[in-house]
N, C-alpha and C positions, 0 to 999 in steps of 0.2 A: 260215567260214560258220556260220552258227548250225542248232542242231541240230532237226528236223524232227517233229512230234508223230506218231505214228504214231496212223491213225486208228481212235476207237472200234468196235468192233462193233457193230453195230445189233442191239439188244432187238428181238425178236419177239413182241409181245403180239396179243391176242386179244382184243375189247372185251367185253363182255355187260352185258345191264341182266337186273337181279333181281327181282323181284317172290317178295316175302312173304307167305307163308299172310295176316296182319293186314291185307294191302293197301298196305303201304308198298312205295317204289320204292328202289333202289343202283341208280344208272349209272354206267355206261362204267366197268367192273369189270375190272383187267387180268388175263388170267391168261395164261402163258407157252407161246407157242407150240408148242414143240416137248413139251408135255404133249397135243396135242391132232393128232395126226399119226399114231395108233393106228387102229386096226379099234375104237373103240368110240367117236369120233366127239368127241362134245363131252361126254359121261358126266365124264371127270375134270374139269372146270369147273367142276362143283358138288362133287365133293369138295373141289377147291381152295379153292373162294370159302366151302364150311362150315369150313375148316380158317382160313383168313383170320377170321370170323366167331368165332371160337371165340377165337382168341388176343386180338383187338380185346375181346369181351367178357371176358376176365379181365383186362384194363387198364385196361379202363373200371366195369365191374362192372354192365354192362347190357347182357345178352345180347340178341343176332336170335332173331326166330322162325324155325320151318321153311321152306324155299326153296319155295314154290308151282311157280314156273320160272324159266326160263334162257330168253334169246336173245339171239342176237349182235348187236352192232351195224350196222346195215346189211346186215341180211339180211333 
């Protein structure tokens, strides 16, 4: 008999669209569920999504502006 894959885990993300102090949009932003399972709600989201922001621009050499907000997708 051939041998059987055992199956992946399923990723828990959390979608969010971004809005930038300059008025630019990021959607559908993943950020990891079990980050967001806290008493402090959706708070780590944007530390996440400026810490994403932060490495993309020293890769790119063109930083985001400040996060204006945060909301989840389909909320």
């Amino acid at each position: 008999m051939g041998r059987q894959k055992k199956p992946a885990a399923p990723a828990s993300f959390v979608l969010f669209n971004v809005i930038y102090e300059d008025g630019s949009l990021s959607s559908n932003r993943k950020v990891p569920g079990e980050l967001l399972d806290g008493l402090d709600g959706d708070a780590p989201a944007r530390t996440f999504i400026m810490d994403q922001d932060r490495k993309i621009a020293e890769m790119s050499g063109q930083p985001r502006g400040p996060i204006k907000s945060l909301k989840r997708v389909g909320k």
